[in-house]
Structures are given as C-alpha cells and as structure tokens.
MARTOR-141437 format. One line per field, with one value per residue: y negated, x, z of N, C-alpha, C in turn; residue in one letter; residue number from 1. Coordinates in steps of 0.05 Angstrom, whole numbers, plus 5000, padded with zeros to 4 digits. Example, Ala and Ser with C-alpha at 12.3 -4.5 7.8 and 13.67 -1.06 7.14 Angstrom:
n.py	5114	5045
n.px	5264	5257
n.pz	5156	5142
ca.py	5090	5021
ca.px	5246	5273
ca.pz	5156	5143
c.py	5066	4999
c.px	5264	5258
c.pz	5156	5157
residu	A	S
num	1	2
This chain:
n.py	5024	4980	4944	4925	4864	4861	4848	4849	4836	4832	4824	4816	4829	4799	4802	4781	4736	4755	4801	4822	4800	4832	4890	4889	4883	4933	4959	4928	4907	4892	4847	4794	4778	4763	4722	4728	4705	4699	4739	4722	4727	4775	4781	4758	4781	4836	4873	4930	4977	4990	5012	4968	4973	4926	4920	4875	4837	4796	4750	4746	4773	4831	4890	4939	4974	5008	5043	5068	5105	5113	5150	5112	5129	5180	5209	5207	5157	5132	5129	5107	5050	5027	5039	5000	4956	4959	4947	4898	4874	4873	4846	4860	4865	4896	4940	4971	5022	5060	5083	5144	5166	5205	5165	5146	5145	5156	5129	5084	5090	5036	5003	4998	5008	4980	4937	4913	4904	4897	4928	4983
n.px	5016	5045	5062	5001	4953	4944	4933	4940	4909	4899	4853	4845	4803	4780	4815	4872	4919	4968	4967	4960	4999	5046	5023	5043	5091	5114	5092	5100	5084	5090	5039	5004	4973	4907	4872	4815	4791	4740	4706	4681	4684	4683	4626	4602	4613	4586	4613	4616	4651	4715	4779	4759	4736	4752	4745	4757	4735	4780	4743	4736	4687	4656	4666	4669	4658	4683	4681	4725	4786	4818	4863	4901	4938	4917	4910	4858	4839	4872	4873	4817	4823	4863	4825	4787	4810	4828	4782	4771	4814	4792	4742	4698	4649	4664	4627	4618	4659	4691	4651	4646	4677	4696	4701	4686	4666	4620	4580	4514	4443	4426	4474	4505	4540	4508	4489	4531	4558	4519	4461	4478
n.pz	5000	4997	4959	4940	4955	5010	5071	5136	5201	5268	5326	5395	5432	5491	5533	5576	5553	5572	5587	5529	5518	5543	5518	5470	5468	5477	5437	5381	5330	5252	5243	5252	5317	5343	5389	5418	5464	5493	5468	5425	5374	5371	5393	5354	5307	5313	5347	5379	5387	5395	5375	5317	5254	5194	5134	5083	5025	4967	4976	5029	5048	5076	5062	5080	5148	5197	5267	5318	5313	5265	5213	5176	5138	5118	5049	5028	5035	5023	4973	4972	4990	4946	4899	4917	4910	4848	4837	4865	4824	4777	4774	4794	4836	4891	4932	4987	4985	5011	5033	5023	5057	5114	5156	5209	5274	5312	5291	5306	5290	5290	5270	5213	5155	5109	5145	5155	5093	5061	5009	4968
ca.py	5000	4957	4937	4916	4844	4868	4822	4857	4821	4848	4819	4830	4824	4789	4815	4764	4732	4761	4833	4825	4796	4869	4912	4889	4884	4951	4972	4923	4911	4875	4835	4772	4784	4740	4734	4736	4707	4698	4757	4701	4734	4815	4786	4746	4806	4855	4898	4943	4992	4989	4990	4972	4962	4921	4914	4853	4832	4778	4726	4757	4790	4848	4905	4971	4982	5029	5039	5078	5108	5118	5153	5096	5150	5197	5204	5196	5128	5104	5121	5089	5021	5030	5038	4976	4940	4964	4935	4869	4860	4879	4821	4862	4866	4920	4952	5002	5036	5072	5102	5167	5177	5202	5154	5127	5160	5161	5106	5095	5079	5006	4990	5016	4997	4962	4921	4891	4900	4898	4950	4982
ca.px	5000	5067	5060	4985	4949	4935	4942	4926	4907	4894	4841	4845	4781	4765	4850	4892	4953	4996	4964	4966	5035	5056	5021	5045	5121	5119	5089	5108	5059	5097	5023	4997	4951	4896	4862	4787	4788	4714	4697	4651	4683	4666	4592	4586	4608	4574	4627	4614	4678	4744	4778	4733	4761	4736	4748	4744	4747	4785	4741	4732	4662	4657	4666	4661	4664	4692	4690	4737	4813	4828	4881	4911	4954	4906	4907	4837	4833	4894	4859	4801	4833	4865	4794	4781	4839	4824	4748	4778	4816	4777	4724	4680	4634	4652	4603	4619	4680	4694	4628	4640	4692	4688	4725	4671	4655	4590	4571	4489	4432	4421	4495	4513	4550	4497	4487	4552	4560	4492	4451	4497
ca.pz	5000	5007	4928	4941	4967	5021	5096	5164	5230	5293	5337	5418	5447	5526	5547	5583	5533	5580	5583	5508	5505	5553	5505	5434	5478	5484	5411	5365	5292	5231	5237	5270	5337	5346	5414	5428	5487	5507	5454	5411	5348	5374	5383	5315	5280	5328	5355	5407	5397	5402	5356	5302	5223	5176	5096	5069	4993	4966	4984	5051	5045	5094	5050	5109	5170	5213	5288	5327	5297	5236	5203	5139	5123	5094	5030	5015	5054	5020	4956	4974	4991	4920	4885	4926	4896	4821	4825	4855	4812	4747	4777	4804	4870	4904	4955	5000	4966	5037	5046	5018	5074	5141	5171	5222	5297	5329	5292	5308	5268	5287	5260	5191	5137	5096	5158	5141	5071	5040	5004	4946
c.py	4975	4932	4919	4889	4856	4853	4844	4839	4831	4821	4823	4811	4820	4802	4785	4748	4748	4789	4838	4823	4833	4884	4915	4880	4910	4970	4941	4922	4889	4848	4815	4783	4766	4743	4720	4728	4710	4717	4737	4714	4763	4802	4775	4760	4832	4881	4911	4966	4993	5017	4990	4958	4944	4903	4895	4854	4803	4751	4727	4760	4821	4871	4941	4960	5005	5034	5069	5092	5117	5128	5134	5112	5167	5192	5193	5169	5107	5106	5106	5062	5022	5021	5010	4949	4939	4946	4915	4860	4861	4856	4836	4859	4891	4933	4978	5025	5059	5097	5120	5188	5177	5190	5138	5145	5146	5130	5104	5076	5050	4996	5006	5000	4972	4942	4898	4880	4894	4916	4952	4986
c.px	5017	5059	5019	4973	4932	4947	4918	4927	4892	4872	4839	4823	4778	4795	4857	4906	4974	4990	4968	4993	5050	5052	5045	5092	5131	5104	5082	5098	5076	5065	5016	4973	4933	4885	4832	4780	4768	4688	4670	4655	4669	4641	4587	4597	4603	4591	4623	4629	4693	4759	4759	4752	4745	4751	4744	4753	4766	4782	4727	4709	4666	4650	4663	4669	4668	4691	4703	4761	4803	4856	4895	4923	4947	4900	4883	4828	4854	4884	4828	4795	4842	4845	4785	4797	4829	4795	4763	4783	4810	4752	4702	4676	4634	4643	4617	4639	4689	4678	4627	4660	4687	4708	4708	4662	4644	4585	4534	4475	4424	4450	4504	4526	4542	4502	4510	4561	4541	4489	4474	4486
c.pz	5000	4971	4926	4963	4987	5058	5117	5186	5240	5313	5366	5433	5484	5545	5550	5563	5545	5576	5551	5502	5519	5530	5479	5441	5472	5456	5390	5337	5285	5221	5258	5287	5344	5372	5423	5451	5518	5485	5431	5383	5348	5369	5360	5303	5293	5341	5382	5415	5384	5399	5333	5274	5213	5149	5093	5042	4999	4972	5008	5058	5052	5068	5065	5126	5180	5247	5308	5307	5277	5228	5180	5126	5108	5069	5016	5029	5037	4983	4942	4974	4959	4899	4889	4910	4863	4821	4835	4829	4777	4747	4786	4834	4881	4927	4967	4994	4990	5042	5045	5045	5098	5152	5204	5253	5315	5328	5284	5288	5270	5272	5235	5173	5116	5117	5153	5114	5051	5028	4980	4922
residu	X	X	X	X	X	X	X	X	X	X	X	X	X	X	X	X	X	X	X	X	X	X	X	X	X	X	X	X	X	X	X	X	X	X	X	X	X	X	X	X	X	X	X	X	X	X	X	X	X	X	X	X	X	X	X	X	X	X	X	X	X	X	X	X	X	X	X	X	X	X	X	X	X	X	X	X	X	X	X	X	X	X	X	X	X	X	X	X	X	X	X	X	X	X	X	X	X	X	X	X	X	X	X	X	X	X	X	X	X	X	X	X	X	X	X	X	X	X	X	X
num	1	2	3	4	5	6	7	8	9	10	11	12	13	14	15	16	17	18	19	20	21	22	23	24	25	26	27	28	29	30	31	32	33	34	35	36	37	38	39	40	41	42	43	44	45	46	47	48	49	50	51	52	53	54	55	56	57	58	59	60	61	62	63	64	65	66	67	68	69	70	71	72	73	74	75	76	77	78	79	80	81	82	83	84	85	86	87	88	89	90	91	92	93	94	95	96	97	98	99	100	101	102	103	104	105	106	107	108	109	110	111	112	113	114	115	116	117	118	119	120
C-alpha cells in the first residue's frame, strides 16, 4: 500500500495526553495521533467500539466501517483497499468496496454500513 494515496490517523478517544503520550512511547505508529478529548468526534460519528476503522474516499466520504481489529495484512483487505483506489481513481463513487469482507465483529443492526456510507 506504500505506492498508494493513502494517509492514516489515529484518533484516541476521552485518554489523558499523557496516558496517550505513555502508550504511543511504548508502541510507536509512523502516523499522526489525534486526541478526542471530550469524545465529541466518537459521538458525531457514532462510535461505540474501540477500535473502530473507517474508509474514506478522496474527498473524505465515509466509504466502510469497521468496528473492532482488523488484520491490513490480509490479502483480501489489501485487495480491497486496492479496488478502492482503482474506482477513485477512474472517477468513480465507490460504495461499499469492503462489504463483501468479514472484517467487522458483532457489529448490530442499528449500526451498519449503509448507515455510514449510504445505500449501494
């Protein structure tokens, strides 16, 4: 994915700076941490677990969600982002490119994918 536009940031929801500064001392991300500190971003984009992913396109339109780990490494995730990449940048809208993967645990029926992405 090194060769693709692709920008990660980390989010740390209602944690200290300092409990955050400990953690990310002691594991280290090549990515910027942002900090949440009165969780106003978890509830305006409804998160209720940790950690929770989310896709965006180019012009940062919530493209999946995910909540709880994820492997990036698997292949079919890293060909999925890919797929994602090819419809950018061919100009399309792409919906849901994720969905066919199980990448999502014990996620319930009030929160779903459309909810974020719209119907496909």
């Amino acid at each position: 994915m090194q060769a693709k536009p692709l920008t990660v940031v980390a989010i740390d929801a209602g944690e200290t700076d300092r409990a955050v500064q400990r953690f990310f001392a002691t594991l280290p991300v090549p990515f910027p941490i942002l900090l949440d500190r009165d969780r106003a971003i978890a509830k305006a984009w409804r998160v209720d677990v940790l950690p929770t992913t989310f896709v965006l396109d180019g012009n940062l339109n919530p493209r999946f969600v995910a909540e709880g780990d994820i492997d990036w490494s698997r292949p079919d995730v890293e060909q999925a982002l890919t797929s994602l990449f090819a419809l950018e940048a061919a100009g399309a809208k792409p919906r849901r490119v994720l969905r066919d993967l199980d990448l999502t645990r014990d996620l319930d029926s009030t929160r779903s994918n459309e909810d974020v992405c719209g119907p496909t």
